[in-house]
N, C-alpha and C positions, 0 to 999 in steps of 0.2 A: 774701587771695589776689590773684595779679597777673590783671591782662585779660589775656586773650591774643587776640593778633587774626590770623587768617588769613591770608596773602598769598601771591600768585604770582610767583614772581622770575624774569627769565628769563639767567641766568648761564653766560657760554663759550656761548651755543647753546640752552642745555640749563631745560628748565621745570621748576623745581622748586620744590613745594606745603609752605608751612612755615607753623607756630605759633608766632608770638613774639609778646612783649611790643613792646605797639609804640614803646616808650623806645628800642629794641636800634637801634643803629646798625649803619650798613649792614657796617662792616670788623668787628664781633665779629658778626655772622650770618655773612661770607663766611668767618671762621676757624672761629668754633667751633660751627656748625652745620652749613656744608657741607665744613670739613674744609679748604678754599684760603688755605692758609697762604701763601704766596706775598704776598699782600698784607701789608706790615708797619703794627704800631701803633706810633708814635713818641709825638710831644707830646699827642694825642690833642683838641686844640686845633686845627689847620689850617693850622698853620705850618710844620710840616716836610717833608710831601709826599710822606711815606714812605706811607702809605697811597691814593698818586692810583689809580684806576681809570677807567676810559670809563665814562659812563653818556650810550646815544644820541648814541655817541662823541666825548663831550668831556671833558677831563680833571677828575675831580672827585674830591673829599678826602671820603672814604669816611666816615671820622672825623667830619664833620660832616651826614650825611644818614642817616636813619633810614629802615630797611631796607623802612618801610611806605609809604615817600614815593616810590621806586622801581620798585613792582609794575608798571607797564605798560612800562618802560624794558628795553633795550638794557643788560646790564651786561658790560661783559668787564675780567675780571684778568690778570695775567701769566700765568699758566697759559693763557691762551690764545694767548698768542705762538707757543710753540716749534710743530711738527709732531707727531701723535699717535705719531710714531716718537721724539721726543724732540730730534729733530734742531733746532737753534736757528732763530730766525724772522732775518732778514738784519738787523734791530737788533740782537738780542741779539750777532748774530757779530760789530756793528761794537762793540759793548762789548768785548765781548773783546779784538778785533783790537787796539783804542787804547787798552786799560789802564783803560775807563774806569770801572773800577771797584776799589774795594781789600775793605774789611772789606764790601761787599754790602750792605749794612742796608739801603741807600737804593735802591738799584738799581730793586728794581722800581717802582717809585716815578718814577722818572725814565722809566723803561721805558716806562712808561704814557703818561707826560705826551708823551714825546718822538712815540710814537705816534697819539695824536689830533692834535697838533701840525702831524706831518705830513702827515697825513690831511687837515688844514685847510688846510695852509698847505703844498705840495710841492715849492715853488720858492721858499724861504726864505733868506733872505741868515744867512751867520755869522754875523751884530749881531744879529737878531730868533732865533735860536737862542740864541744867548747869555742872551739879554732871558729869554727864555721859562724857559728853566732854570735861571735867578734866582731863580725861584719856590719850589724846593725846596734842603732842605740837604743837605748833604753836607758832611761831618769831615775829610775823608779824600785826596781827589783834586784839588782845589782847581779842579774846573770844566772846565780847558781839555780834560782827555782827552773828558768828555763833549760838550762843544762841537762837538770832531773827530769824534766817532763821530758824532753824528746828522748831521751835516754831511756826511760822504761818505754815509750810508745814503740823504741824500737824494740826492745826488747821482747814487749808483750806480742807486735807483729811476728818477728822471728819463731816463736813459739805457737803462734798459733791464736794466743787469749786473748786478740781485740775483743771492745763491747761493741 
């Protein structure tokens, strides 16, 4: 029989008391236990980035942290973005805006990254945006829409104009 070890996560906000095996990485607890599918499993390795989330808001690959190594942490996923009305968070709307996204796979992934990113860094030049989102793959878009989206969200923050 597996161990199962106790822990307290605290995800979007929200404290919630689980039993897992403490093997379980943090992105199959945040899908298949608490249901936040939003975070995607790609290479499952660390390379693709499709599973990045904030943990004590820095961008981290879910994929490789075990969900018992983050009990006292800060976790938020894409699901924490939009408004509890659904309404988009001023990221998400500059994705859209710029096209920067196609088949989605990677989005929230990017989402994330591009989020603590800003968070750290809010007056970021296009080249160190560029840099940062090297980090993750994407198929699909070939980078530059995503560059422009985070790019004016920073901008528009700076200034004041989020929607």
């Amino acid at each position: 029989m597996a161990e199962i070890q106790l822990v307290e996560l605290t995800v979007n906000g929200e404290r919630r008391d689980l039993a897992i095996e403490p093997r379980r990485t943090l992105v199959d607890v945040l899908r298949h236990d608490l249901g936040l599918t939003g975070t995607h499993v790609g290479c499952e390795h660390g390379i693709c980035g499709a599973c990045t989330v904030l943990v004590d808001g820095a961008p981290v690959r879910a994929c490789l942290v075990f969900a018992a190594q983050v009990e006292d942490a800060d976790i938020r996923t894409v699901e924490s973005l939009s408004a509890p009305d659904g309404s988009l968070s001023d990221l998400q709307q500059e994705f859209s805006a710029h096209h920067g996204l196609q088949c989605g796979f990677c989005t929230p992934g990017f989402l994330m990254l591009a989020e603590g990113f800003l968070a750290e860094r809010p007056d970021a030049t296009k080249e160190e945006i560029r840099e940062v989102v090297a980090s993750n793959l994407c198929r699909c878009t070939g980078y530059q829409t995503i560059v422009e989206a985070v790019d004016t969200c920073a901008a528009r923050r700076r200034e004041g104009t989020c929607a």
